[in-house]
Backbone as CSV, one residue per row, in Angstrom:
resi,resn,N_x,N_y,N_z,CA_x,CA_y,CA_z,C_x,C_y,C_z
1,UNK,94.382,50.763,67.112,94.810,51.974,66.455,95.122,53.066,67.465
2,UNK,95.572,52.646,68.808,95.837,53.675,69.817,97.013,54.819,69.312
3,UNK,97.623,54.272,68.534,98.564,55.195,67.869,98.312,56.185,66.767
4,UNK,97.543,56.110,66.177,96.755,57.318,65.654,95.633,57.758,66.172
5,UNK,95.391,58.019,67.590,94.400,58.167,68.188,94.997,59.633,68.518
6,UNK,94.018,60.368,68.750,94.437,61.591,68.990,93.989,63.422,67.956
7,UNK,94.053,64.273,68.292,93.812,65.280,67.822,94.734,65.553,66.445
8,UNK,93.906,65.538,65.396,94.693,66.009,63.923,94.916,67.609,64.224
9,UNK,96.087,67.591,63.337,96.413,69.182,62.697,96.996,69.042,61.344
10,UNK,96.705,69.998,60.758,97.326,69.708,59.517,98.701,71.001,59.358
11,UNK,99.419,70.479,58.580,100.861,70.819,58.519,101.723,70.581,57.080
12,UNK,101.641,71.627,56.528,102.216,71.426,54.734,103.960,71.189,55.082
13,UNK,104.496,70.176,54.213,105.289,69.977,53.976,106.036,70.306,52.335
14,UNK,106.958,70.896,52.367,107.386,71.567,51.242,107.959,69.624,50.349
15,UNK,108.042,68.689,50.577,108.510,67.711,50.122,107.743,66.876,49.287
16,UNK,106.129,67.510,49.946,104.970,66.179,49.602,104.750,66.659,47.721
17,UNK,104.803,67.918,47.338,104.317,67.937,45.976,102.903,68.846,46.057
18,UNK,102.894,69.607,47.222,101.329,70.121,47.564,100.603,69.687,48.418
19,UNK,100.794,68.094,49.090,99.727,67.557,50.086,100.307,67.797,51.355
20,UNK,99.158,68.119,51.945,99.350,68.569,53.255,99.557,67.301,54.787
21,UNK,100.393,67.497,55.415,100.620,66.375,56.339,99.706,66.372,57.547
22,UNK,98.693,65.171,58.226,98.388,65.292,58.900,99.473,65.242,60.363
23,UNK,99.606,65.585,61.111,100.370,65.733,62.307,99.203,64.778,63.248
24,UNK,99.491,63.681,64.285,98.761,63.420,65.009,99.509,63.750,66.569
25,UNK,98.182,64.618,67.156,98.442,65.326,68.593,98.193,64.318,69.555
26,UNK,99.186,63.468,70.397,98.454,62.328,71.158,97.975,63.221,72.469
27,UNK,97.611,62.691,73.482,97.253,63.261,74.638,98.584,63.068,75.768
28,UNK,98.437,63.739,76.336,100.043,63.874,77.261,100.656,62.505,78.030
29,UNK,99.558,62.197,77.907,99.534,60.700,78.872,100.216,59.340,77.906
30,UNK,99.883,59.744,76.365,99.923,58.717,75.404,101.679,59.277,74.873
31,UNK,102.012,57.990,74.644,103.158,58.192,73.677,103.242,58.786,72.282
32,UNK,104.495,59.450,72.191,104.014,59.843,70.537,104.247,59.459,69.365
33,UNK,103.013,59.894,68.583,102.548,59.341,67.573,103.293,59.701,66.287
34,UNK,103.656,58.207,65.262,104.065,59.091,64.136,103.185,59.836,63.326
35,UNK,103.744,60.380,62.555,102.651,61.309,61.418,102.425,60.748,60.458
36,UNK,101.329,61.302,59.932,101.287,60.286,58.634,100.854,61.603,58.212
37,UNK,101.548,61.853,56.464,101.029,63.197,55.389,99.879,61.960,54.472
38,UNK,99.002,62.772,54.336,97.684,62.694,53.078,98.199,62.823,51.752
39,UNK,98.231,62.367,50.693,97.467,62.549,49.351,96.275,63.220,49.187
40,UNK,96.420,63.600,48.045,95.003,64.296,47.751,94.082,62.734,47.332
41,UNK,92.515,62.672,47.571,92.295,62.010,47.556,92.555,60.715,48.654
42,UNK,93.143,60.738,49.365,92.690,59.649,50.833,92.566,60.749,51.669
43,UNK,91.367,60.694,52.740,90.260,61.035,53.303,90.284,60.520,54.760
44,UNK,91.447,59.570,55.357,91.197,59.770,56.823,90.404,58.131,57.007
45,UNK,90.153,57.794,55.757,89.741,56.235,56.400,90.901,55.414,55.967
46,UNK,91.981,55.898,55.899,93.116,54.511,55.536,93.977,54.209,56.597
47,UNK,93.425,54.940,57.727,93.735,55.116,59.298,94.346,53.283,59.309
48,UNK,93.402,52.292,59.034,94.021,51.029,59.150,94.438,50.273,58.807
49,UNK,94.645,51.037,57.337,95.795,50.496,56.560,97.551,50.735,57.025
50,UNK,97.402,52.169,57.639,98.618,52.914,58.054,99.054,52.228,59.242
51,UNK,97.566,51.526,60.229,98.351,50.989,61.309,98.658,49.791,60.773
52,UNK,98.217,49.074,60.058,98.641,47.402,59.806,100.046,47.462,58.878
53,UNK,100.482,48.411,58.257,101.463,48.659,58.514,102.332,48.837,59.266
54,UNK,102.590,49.827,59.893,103.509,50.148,60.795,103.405,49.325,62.264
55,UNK,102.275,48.276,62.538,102.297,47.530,63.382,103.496,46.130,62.701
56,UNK,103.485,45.925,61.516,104.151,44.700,60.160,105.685,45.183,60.783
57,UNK,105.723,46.677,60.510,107.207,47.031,60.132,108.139,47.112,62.015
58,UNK,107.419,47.288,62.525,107.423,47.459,64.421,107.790,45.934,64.569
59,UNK,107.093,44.909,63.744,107.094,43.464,64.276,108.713,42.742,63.396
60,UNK,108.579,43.225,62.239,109.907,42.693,61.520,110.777,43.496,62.015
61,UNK,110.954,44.466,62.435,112.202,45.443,63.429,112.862,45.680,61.942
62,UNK,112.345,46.285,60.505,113.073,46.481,59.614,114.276,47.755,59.458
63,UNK,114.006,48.580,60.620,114.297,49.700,60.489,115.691,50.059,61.671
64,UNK,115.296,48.712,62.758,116.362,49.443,63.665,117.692,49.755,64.117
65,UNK,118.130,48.666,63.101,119.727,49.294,63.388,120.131,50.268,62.771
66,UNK,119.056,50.869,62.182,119.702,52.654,61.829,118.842,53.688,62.242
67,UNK,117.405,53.338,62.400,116.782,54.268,62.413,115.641,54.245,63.781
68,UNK,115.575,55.412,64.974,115.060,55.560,65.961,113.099,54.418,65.359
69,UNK,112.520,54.781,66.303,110.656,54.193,65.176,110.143,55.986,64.849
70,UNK,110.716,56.626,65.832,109.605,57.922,65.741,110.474,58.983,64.909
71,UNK,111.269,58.316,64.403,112.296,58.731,63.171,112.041,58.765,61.793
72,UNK,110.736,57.982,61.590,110.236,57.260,60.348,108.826,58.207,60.322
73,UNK,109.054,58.661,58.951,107.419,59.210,58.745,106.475,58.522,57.975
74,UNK,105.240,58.281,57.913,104.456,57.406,56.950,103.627,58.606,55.868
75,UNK,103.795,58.177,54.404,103.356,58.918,53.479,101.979,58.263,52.915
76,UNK,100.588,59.046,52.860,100.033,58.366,51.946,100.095,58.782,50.457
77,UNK,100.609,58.139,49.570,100.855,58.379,48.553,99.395,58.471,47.107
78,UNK,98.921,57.215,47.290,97.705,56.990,46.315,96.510,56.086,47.212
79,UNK,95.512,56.511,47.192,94.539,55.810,47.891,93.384,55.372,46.535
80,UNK,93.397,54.276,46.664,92.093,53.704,45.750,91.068,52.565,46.675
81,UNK,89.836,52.421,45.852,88.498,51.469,46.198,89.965,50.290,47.067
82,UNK,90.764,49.578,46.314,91.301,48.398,46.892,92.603,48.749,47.545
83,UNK,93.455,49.543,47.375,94.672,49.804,47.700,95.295,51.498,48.403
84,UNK,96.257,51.255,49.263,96.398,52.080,49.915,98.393,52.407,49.618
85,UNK,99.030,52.950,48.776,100.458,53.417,48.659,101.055,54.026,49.842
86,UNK,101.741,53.724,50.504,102.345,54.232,51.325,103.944,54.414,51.538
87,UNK,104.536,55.396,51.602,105.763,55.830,51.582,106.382,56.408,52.739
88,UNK,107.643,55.616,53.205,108.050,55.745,54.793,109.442,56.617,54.435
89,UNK,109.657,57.179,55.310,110.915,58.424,55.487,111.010,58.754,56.266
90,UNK,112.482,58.908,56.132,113.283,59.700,57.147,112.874,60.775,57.565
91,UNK,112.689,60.864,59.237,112.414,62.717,59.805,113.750,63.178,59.756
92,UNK,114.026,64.285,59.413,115.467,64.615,59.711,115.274,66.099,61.351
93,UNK,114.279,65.762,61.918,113.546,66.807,62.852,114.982,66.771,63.571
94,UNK,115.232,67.723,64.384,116.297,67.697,65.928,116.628,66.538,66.385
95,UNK,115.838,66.073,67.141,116.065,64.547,67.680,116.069,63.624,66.850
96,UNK,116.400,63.416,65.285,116.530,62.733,65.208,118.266,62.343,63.938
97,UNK,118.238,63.946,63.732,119.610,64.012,63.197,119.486,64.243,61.728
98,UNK,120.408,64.588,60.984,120.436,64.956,58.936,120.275,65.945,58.964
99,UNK,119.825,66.579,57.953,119.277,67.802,57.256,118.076,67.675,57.609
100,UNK,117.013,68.948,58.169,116.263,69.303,58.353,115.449,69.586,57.205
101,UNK,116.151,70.392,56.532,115.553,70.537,54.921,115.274,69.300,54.009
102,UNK,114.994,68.204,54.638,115.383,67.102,53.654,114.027,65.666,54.779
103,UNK,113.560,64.783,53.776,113.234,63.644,54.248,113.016,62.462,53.183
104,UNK,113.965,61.945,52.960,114.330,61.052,52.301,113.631,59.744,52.093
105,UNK,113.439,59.285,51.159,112.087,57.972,50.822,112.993,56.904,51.296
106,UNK,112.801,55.820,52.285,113.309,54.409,52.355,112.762,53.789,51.782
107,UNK,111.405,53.266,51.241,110.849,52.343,50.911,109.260,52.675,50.987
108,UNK,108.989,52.378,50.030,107.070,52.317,49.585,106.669,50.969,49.618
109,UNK,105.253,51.188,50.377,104.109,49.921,50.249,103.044,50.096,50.056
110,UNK,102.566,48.768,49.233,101.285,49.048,48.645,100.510,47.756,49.820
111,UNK,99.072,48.403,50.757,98.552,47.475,51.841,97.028,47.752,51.213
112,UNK,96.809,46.357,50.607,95.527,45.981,50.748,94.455,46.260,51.612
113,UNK,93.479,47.050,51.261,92.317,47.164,52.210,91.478,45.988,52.705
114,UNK,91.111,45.086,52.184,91.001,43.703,52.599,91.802,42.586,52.451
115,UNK,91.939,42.016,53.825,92.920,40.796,53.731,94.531,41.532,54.723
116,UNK,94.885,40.655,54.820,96.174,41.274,55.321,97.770,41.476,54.435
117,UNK,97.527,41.086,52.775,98.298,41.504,52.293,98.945,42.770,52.286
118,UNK,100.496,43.112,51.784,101.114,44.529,52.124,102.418,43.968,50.780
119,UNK,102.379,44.796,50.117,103.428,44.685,48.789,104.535,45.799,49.584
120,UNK,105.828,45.517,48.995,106.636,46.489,49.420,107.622,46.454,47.743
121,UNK,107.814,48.070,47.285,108.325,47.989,46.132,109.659,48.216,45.907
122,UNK,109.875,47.211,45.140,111.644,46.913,44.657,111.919,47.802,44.004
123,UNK,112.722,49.065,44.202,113.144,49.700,43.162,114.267,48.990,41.971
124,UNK,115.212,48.376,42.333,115.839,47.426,41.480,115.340,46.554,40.721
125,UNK,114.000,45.981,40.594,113.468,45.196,39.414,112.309,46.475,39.299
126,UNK,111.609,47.703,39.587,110.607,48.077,39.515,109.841,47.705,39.705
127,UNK,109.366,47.058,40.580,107.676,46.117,40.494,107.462,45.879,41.982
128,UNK,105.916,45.767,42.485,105.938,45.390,43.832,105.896,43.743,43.818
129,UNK,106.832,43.774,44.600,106.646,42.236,45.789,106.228,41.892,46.543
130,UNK,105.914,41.023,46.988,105.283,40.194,48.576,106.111,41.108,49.471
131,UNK,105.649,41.638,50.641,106.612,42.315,52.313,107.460,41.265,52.184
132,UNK,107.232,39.680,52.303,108.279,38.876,52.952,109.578,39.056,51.952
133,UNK,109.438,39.448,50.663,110.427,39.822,49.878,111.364,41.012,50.500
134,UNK,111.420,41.732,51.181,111.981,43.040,51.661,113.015,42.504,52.301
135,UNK,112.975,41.338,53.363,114.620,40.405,53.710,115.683,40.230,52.348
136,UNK,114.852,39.610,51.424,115.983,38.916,50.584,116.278,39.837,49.473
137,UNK,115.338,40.526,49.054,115.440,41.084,48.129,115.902,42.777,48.362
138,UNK,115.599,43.229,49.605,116.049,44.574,49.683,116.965,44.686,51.050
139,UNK,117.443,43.014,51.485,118.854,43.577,52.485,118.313,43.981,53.684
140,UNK,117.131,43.781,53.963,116.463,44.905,55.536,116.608,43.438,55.956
């Protein structure tokens, strides 16, 4: 989890609906870290749900022929006893280009707290699927 290692700040985003974004401060030495915004209700232990994610999405390269990695923001959306919602978007920051005023949803996942399952949801049938579904079924 060297990638969320580092000094929190918190940072409201006018997009989230009220929840406030954690910002992670790496140390000068460390590369930087994406952010991940909170839900009300997750608390800072879904820290490894967020990385077994974004370690999944780093390994399938789902993102790169359009989008930088530190381009992508991670949302926690709903945190429960078994499950962790997570919602990835576009930064539209300086470096990375769009509207500033704007960060746009690519795709939500739902990552199991035990086990290494990770659902990723089809907006075209509504329902979550298996990750390995996200090739065939959503074109990445």
């Amino acid at each position: 989890m060297a990638t969320l290692a580092g000094a929190r700040r918190a940072t409201c985003a006018g997009a989230l609906a009220g929840a406030c974004a954690l910002a992670w401060a790496a140390p000068a030495s460390a590369p930087a870290a994406t952010p991940v915004a909170r839900a009300p209700g997750c608390h800072g232990t879904e820290d490894a749900a967020t990385a077994r994610l974004m370690a999944r999405v780093r390994r399938e390269r789902l993102y790169e022929s359009w989008a930088k990695r530190d381009c992508l923001q991670y949302f926690l959306d709903r945190c429960t006893a078994r499950t962790v919602d997570i919602s990835l978007h576009e930064d539209h920051a300086a470096r990375c280009g769009g509207d500033p005023g704007t960060s746009p949803r690519v795709d939500s996942f739902r990552v199991y707290r035990r086990g290494k399952r990770i659902d990723w949801y089809n907006v075209v049938v509504d329902a979550w699927r298996p990750f390995d579904k996200i090739h065939s079924e959503g074109g990445r």
